[in-house]
C-alpha positions as CSV (number, residue, x, y, z in Angstrom):
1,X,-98.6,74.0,-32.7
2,X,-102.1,75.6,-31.7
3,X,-100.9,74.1,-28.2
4,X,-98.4,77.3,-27.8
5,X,-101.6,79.8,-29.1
6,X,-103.3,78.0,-25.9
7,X,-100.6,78.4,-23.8
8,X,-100.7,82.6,-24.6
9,X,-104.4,82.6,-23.9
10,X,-104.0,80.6,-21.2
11,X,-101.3,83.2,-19.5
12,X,-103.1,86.4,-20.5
13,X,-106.2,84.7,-18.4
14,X,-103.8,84.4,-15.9
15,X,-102.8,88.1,-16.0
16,X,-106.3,89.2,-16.1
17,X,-106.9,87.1,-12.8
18,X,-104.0,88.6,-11.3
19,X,-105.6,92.4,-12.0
20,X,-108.5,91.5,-10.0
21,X,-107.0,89.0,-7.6
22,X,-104.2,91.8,-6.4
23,X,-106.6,94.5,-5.4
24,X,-107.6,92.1,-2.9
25,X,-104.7,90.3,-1.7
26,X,-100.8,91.9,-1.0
27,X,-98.7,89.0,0.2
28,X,-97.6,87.9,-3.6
29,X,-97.2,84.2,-2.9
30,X,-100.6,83.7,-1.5
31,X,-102.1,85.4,-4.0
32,X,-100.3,83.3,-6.5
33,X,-101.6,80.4,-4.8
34,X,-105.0,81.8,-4.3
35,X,-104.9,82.5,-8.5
36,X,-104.0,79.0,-9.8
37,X,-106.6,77.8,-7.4
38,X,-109.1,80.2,-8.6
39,X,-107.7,79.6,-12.6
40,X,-108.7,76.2,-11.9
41,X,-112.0,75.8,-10.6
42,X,-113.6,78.9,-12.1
43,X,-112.5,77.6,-15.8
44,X,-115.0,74.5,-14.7
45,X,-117.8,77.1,-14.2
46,X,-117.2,79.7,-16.6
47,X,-117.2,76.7,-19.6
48,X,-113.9,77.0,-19.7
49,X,-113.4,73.3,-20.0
50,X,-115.5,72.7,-21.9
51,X,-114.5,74.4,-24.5
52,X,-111.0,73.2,-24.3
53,X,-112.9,69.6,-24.7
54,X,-114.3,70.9,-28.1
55,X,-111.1,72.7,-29.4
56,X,-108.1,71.8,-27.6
57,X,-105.2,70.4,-29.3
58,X,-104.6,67.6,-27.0
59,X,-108.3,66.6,-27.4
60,X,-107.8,66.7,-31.0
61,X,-111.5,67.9,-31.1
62,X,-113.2,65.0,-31.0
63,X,-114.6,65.2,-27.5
64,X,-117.7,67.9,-27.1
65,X,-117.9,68.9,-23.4
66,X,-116.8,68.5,-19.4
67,X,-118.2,65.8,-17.3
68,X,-119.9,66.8,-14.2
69,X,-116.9,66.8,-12.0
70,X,-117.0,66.1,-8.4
71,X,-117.0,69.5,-6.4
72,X,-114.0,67.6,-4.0
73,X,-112.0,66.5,-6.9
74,X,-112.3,69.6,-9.0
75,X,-111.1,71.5,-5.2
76,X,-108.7,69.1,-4.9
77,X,-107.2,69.7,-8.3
78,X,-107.3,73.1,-7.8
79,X,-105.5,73.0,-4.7
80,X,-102.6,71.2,-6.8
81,X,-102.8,73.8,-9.0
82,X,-102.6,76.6,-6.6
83,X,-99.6,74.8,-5.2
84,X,-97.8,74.5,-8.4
85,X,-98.3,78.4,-8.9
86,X,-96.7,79.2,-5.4
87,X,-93.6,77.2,-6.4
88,X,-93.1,78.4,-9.7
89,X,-93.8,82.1,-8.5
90,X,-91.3,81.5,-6.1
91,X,-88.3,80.7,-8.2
92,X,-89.8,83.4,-10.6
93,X,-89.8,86.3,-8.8
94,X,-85.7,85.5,-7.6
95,X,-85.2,86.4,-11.5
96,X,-87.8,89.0,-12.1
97,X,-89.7,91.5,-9.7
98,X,-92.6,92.2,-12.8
99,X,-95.3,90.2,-11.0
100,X,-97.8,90.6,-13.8
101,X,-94.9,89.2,-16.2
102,X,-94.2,86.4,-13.5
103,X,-98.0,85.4,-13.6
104,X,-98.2,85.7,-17.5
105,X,-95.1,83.3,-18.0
106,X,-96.6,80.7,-15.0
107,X,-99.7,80.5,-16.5
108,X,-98.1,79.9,-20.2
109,X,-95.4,77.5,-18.7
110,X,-97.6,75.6,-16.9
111,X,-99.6,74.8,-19.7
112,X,-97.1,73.6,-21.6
113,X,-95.8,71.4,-19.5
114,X,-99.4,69.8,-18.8
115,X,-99.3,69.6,-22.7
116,X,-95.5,68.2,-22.8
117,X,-96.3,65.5,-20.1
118,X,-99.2,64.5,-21.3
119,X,-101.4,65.7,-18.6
120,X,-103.7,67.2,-21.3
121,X,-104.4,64.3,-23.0
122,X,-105.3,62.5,-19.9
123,X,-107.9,65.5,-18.8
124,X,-109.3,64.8,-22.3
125,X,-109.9,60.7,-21.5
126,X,-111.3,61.2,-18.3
127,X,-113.2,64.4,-18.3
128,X,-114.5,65.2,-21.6
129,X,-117.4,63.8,-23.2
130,X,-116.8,61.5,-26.7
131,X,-117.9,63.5,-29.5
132,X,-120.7,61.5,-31.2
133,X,-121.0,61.8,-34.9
134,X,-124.6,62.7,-35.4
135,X,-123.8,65.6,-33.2
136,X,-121.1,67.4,-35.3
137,X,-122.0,71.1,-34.7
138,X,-122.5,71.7,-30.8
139,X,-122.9,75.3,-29.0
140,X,-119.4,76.5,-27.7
141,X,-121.0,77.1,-24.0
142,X,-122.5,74.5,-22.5
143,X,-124.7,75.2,-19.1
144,X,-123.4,75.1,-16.0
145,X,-124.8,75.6,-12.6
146,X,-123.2,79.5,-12.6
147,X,-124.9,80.3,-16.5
148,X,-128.0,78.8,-15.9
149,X,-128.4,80.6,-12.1
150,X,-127.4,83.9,-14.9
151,X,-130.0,82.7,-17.1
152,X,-132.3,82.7,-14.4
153,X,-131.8,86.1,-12.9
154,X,-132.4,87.5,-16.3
């Protein structure tokens, strides 16, 4: 059930994207596009991820972190999710005109289809990190190239 509690922090993400993304970009359908690509890769760098390794539902929390990812396969499933946010906008928007609602519910329905069809489960077996048991407690961030180049300005 915590998968639905996801799903709502997964769309209000979504919504907060949108805020910043639509200053920037008019035409609604690229911007969708250009928002599930941006949900996408920047959840790799802001730890994102990573902590759904560590808490997720479909990880079951025993994984503790992200693999390094190839830059070209993290685009590349990116790209697939920008897609996927064009064509659900697209039907969307014939019902509803409220993009900020329309970005909320893609955001929430596409998780839960990812959860539904297992696509969830398979990011946990191929990205995350096993959870060992001598190392129970872990930090909720782990660093990435964009906190530790934070770190270092500081």
């Amino acid at each position: 059930m915590l998968y639905i509690v996801e799903a709502i922090i997964v769309g209000i993400y979504c919504g907060f994207l949108y805020g910043f993304l639509s200053s920037i970009i008019d035409h609604f359908l690229l911007l969708l596009f250009v928002l599930g690509f941006v949900k996408h890769f920047m959840g790799y760098y802001l730890n994102l991820h990573s902590i759904y390794c560590k808490y997720g539902e479909a990880c079951e929390r025993s994984f503790e972190r992200v693999k390094p990812v190839d830059i070209k396969k993290l685009a590349y499933e990116s790209f697939l999710e920008g897609i996927l946010f064009f064509i659900f906008g697209y039907f969307l928007s014939m019902f509803s005109k409220d993009r900020l609602q329309n970005v909320v519910i893609i955001g929430f329905l596409l998780h839960m289809i990812s959860e539904n069809i297992g696509l969830h489960k398979e990011f946990c077996n191929t990205r995350c990190k096993k959870r060992s048991i001598k190392n129970d407690k872990i930090p909720l961030f782990e660093p990435t190239l964009f906190t530790e180049s934070i770190i270092k300005i500081k």
